[in-house]
C-alpha positions in Angstrom: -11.3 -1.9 11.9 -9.6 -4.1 8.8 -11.5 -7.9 10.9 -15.2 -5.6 10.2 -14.2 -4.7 6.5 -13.1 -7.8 5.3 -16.1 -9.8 6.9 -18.7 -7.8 4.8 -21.3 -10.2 3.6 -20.9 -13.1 6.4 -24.2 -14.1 5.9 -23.0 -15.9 2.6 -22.0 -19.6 2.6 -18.4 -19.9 3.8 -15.5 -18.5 2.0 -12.6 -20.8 2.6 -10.4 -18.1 1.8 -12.3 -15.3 4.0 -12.2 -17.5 6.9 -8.3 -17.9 6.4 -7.8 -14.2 6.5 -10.5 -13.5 8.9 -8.0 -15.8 11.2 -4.9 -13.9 10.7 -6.9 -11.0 11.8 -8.5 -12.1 14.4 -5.3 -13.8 15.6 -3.1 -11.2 15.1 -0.7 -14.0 13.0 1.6 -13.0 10.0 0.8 -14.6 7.2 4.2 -15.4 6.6 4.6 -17.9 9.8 1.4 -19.6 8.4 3.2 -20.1 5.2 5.7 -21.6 6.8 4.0 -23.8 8.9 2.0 -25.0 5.8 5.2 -25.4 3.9 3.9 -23.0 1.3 5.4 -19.9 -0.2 3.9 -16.5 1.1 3.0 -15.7 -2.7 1.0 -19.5 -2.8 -0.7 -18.4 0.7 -1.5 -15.1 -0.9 -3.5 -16.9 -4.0 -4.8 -19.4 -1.2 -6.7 -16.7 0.6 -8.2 -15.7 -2.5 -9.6 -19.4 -2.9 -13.4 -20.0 -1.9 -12.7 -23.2 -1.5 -9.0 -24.7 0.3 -8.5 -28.3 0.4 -9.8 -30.2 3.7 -6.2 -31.4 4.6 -4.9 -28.4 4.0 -7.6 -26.5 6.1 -7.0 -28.4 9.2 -3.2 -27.5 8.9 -5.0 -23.9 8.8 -7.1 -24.7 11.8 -3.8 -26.8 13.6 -1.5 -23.2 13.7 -4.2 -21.0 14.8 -5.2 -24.1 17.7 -8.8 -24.0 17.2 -10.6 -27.2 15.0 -11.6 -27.0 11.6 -15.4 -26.1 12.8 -13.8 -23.0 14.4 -11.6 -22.5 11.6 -15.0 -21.9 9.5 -17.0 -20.3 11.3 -14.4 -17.0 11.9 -15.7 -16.2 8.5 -19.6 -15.8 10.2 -18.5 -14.2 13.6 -15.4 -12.3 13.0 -15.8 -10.0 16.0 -16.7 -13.0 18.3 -12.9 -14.5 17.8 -11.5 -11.3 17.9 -12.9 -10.3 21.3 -12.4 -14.2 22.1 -8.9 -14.1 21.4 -7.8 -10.5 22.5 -9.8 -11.6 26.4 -7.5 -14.7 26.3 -4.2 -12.9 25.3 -5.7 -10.7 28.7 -6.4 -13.0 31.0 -3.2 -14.8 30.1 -1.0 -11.7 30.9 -3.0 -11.6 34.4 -2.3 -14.9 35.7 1.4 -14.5 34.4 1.7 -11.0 36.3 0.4 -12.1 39.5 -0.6 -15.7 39.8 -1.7 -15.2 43.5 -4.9 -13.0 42.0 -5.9 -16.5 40.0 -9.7 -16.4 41.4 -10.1 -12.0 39.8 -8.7 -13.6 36.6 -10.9 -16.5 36.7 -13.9 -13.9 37.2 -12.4 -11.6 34.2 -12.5 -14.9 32.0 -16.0 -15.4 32.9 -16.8 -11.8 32.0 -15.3 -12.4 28.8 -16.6 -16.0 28.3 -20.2 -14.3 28.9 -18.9 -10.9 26.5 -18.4 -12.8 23.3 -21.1 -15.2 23.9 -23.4 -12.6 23.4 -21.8 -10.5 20.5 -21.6 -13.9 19.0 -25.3 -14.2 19.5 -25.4 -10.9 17.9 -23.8 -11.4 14.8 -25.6 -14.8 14.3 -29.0 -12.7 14.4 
C-alpha cells in the first residue's frame, strides 16, 4: 500500500511535508484540487510536499480542505493507517445512511465498530 510506504520512519518529529502527502493518501484527494484551493500551482504544491517544514497559515489551509484541524493535520504523518481506516469507515457509513436511511440505528452500530477499529490500530501504531 503507497499510505504504509510513504509513512516509513513515523516515529521521527513531524515532517510538514509527509503529513501533507500522508493526507492526500489517506483522503484519497488529488493534489491538484489542493492546489487549487491553496491558490498554488500543482508544481509549487509539488516542492511544498517536499518541505519539512510549511508555513502555519498555510498548514491550516491544508488542514481547512481535508476538514480535520491543524492537530489532525499533523499527526496523519504518526498514524497513517489510523486516518485511512478513519476515513475509508466514514466514506462507508456515509454510503449506508444515504442507501437506506430507515436502517440509521445498523449504521450507527457499524460507526461504532469502526470508531472502536481505528481506535485501536491507532493505539497500535502509537506503541
Amino acid at each position: 500500500m503507497k499510505i504504509l510506504e510513504t509513512a516509513k520512519d513515523s516515529k521521527q518529529p513531524v515532517d510538514h511535508g509527509k503529513a501533507v502527502t500522508l493526507a492526500l493518501l489517506a483522503f484519497e484527494k488529488q493534489p491538484a484540487d489542493l492546489a487549487d484551493h491553496l491558490g498554488i500551482t500543482r508544481q509549487h504544491l509539488h516542492r511544498m510536499k517536499d518541505q519539512k517544514s510549511i508555513h502555519p497559515d498555510r498548514l491550516d489551509k491544508i488542514a481547512e480542505f481535508f476538514g480535520i484541524t491543524l492537530e489532525e493535520l499533523l499527526s496523519v504523518a504518526a498514524t497513517p493507517v489510523t486516518w485511512m481506516v478513519r476515513h475509508q469507515g466514514d466514506r462507508v457509513c456515509e454510503y449506508l445512511r444515504n442507501k437506506n436511511p430507515k436502517h440509521g440505528q445498523y449504521v450507527k452500530n457499524i460507526e461504532d465498530m469502526y470508531h472502536s477499529l481505528w481506535h485501536q490500530i491507532h493505539q497500535l501504531e502509537l506503541s
